[in-house]
N, C-alpha and C positions, 0 to 999 in steps of 0.2 A: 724318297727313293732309298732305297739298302743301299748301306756302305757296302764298296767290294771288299769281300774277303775272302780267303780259302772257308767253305763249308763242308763237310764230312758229309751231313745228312741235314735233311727237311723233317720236322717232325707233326704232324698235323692230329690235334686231340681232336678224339670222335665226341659228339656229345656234348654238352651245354656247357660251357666254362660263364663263370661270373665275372664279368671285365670293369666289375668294379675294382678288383684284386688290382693291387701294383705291380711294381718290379720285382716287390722282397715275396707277394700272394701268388704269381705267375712262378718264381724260382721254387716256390717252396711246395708249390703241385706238380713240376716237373718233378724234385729230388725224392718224395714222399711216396706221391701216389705213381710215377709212371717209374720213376729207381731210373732214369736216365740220367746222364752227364750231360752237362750243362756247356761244356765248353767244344767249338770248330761243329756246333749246331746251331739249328736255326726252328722254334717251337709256334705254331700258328696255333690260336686260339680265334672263337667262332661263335655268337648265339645262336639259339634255336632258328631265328630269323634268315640266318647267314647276310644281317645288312650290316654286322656291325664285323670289325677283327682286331684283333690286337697281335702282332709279331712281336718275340725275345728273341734276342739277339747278342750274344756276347764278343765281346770288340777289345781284346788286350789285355783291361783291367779294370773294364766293369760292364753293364747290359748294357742294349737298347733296346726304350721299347715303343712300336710303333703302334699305332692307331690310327683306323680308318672308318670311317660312318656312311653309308649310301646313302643319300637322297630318296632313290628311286632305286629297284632291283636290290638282286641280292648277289652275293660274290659264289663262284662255281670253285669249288675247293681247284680244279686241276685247271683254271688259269693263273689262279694263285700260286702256286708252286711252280707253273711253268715262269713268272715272270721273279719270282724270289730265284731261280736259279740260273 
């Protein structure tokens, strides 16, 4: 479960991220490719599949990052976001 904290915004990448990337490959395609701030947000990454996700998370004075795998189904971007927020 997400740690509570004041969030600004939800940020959800369109389009196939590689969730092999880490903490430092998830930061460095937010700061790069999307030119967003990293900090009082919250960045959802997705495969093509939508079974897999990975959430970043920044928490005081460093990330978190989460990881979830279906089984069965796949995740609907807008339960996602209704339950991160």
């Amino acid at each position: 479960m997400l740690k509570e904290v004041t969030v600004d915004r939800v940020y959800l990448a369109q389009g196939v991220t590689d969730l092999r990337k880490s903490i430092d490959g998830l930061v460095a395609l937010v700061k790069e490719e999307f030119e967003l701030d990293l900090f009082l947000r919250v960045y959802l990454f997705f495969v093509t599949a939508r079974d897999k996700l990975k959430i970043l998370q920044w928490d005081h004075n460093g990330f978190w990052l989460y990881y979830r795998r279906l089984e069965r189904g796949n995740f609907h971007w807008y339960q996602i976001i209704i339950r991160v927020l």
